[in-house]
C-alpha atoms as a printed R data frame, in Angstrom:
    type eleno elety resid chain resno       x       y       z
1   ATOM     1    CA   UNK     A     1 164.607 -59.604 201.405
2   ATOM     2    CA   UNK     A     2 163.954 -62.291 198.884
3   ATOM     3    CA   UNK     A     3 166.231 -62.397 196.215
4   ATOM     4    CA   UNK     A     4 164.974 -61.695 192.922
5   ATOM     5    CA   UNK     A     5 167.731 -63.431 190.998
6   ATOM     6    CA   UNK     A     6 169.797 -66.361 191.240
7   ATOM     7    CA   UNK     A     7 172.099 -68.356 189.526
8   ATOM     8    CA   UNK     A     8 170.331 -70.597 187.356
9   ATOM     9    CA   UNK     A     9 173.087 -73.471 188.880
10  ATOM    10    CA   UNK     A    10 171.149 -72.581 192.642
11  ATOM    11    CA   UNK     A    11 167.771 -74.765 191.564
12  ATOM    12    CA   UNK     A    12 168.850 -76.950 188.946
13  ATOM    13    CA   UNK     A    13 165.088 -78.329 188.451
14  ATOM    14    CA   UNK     A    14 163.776 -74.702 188.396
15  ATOM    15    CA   UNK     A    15 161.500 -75.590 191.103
16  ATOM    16    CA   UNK     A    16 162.906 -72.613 193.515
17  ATOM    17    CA   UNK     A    17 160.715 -69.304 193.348
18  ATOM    18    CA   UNK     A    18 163.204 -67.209 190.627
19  ATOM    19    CA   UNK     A    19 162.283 -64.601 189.485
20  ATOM    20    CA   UNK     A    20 164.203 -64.152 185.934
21  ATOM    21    CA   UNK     A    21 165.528 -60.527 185.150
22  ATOM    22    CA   UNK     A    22 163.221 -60.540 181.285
23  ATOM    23    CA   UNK     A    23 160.013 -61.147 183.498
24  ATOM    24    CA   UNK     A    24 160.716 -58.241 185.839
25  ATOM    25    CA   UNK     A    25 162.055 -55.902 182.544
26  ATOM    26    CA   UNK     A    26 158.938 -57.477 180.473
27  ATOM    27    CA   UNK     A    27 161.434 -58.472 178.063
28  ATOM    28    CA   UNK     A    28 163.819 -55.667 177.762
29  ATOM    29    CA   UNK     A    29 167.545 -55.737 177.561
30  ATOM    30    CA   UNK     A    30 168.287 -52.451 177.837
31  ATOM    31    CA   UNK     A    31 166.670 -48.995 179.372
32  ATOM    32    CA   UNK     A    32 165.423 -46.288 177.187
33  ATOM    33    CA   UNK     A    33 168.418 -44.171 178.188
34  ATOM    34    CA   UNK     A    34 171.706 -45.004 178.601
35  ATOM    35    CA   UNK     A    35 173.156 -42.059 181.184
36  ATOM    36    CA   UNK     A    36 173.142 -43.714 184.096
37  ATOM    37    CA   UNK     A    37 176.147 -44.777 186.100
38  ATOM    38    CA   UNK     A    38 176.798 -46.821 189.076
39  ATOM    39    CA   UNK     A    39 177.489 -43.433 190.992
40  ATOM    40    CA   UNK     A    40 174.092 -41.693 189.127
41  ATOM    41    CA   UNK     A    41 172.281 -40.185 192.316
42  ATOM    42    CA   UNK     A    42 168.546 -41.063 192.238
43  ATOM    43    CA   UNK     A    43 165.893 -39.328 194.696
44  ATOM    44    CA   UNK     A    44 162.049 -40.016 194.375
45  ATOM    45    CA   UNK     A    45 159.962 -36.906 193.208
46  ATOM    46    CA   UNK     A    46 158.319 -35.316 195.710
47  ATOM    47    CA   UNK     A    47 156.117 -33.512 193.248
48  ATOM    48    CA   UNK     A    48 156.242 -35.582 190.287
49  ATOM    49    CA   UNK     A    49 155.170 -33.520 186.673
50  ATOM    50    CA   UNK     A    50 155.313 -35.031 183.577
51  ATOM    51    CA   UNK     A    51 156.775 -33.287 180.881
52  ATOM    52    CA   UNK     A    52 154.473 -30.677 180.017
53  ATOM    53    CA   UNK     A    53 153.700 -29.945 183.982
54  ATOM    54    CA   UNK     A    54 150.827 -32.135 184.820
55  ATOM    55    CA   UNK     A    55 150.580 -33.930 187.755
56  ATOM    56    CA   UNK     A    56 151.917 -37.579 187.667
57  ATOM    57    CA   UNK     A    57 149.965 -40.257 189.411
58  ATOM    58    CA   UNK     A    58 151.773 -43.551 189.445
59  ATOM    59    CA   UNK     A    59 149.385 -46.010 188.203
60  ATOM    60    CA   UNK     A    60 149.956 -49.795 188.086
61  ATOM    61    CA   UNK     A    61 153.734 -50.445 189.073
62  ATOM    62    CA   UNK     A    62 155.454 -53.232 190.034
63  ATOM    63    CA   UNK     A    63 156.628 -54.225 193.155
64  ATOM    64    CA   UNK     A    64 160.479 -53.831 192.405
65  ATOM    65    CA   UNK     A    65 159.397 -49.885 190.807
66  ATOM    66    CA   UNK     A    66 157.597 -49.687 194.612
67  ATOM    67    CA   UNK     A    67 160.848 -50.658 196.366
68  ATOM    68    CA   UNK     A    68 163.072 -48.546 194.553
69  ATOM    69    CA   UNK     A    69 160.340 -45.531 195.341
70  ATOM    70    CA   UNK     A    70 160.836 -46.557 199.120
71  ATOM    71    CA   UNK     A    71 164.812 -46.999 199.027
72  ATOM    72    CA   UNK     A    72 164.899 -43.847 197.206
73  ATOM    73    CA   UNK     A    73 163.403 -41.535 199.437
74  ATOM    74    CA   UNK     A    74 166.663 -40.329 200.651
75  ATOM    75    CA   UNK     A    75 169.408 -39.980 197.666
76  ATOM    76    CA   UNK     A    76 171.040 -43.615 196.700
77  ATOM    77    CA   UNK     A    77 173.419 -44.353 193.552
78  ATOM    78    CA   UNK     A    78 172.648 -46.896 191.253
79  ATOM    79    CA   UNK     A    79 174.690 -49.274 192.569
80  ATOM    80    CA   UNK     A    80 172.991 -49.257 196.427
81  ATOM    81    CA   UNK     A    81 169.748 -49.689 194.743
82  ATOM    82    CA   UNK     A    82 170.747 -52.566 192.611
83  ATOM    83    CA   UNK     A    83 172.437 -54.196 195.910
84  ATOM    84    CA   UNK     A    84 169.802 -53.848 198.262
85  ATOM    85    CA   UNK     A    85 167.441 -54.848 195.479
86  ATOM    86    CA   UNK     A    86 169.431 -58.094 194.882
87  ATOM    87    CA   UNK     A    87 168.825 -57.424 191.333
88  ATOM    88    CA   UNK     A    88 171.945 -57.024 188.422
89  ATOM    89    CA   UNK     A    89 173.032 -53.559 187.481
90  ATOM    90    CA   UNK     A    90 171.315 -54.087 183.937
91  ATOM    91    CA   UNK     A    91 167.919 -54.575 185.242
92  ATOM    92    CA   UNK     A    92 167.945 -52.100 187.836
93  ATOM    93    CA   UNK     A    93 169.110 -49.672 185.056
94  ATOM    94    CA   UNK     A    94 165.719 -50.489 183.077
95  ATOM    95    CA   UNK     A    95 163.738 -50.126 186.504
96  ATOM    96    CA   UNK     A    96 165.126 -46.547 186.886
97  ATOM    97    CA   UNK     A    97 164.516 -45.165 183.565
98  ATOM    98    CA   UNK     A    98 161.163 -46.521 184.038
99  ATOM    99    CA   UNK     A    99 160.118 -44.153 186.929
100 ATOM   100    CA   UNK     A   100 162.355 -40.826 185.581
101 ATOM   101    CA   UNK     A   101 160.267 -41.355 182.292
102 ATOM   102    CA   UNK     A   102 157.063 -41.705 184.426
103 ATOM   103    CA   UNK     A   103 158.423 -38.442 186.927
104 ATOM   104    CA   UNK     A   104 158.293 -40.458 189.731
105 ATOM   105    CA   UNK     A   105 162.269 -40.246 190.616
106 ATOM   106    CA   UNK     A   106 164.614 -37.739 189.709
107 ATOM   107    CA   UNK     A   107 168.575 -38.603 188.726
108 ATOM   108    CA   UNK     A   108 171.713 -36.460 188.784
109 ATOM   109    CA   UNK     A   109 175.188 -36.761 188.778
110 ATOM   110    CA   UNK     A   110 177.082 -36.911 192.024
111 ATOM   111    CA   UNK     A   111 178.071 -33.775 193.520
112 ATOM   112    CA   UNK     A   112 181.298 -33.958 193.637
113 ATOM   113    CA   UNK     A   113 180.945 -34.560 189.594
114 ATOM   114    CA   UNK     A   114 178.954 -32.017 189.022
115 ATOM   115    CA   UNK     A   115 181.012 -29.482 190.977
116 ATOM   116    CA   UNK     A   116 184.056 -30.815 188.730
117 ATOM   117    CA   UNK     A   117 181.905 -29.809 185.458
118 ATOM   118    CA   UNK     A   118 180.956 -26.602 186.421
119 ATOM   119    CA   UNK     A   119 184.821 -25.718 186.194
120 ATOM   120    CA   UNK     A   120 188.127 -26.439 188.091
121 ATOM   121    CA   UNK     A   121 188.704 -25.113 191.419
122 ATOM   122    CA   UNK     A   122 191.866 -22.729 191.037
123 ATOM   123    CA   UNK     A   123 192.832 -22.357 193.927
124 ATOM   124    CA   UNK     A   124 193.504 -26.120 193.997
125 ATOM   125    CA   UNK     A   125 195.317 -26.522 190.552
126 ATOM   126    CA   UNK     A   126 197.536 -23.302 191.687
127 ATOM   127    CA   UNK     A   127 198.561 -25.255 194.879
128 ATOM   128    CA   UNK     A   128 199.213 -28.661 192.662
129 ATOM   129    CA   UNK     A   129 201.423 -26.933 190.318
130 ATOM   130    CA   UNK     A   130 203.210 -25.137 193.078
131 ATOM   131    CA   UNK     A   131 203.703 -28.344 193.986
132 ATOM   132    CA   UNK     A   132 204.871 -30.064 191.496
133 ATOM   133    CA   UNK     A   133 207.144 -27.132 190.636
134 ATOM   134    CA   UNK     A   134 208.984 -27.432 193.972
135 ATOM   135    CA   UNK     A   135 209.377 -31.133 192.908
């Protein structure tokens, strides 16, 4: 895959085909929300609604919004999208919350962090203080 962006020290004359991150954002620095994580689990929609239950039809996108579609077809964090996109964190960020606003890709929190909010396993914290206690 060719990388999207470089180090501006790579083509000093900026003759090289570099892509920079405000021409893929179109000039944003930061997504429209700010609740995603390097571990946020993304999964493209299979039946993408906006939010009053109509049918989404992605219209025009870009070709990085097309990749991430294809990558996330089966569940990838943030940060495996942003790596196999070769693009930073902070752009990829923008990317996402592009296609959740549009319904086109759906994010949660990883499983084992959502289990964890949903309350504490007891049986667990039982057996670490019975631990501890034997300490």
């Amino acid at each position: 895959m060719t990388p999207h962006w470089e180090d501006e020290e790579t083509e000093e004359d900026g003759a090289g085909t570099m892509v920079r991150p405000y021409t893929i954002t179109r000039g944003r620095t930061a997504p429209e929300r700010d609740d995603f994580t390097l571990i946020t689990v993304l999964t493209t929609a299979q039946d993408p609604r906006d939010g009053h239950g109509a049918a989404v039809h992605p219209g025009r996108l870009q070709p990085e919004h097309r990749m991430i579609l294809e990558r996330c077809r089966r569940p990838a964090a943030v940060a495996e999208v942003s790596a196999d996109l070769n693009l930073p964190v902070s752009v990829t960020k923008i990317l996402l919350a592009d296609l959740v606003a549009q319904g086109l890709l759906l994010a949660r929190a990883p499983l084992s962090v959502a289990r964890a909010s949903g309350g504490a396993d007891m049986g667990m914290l039982a057996a670490l203080r019975d631990g501890l206690g034997r300490l």
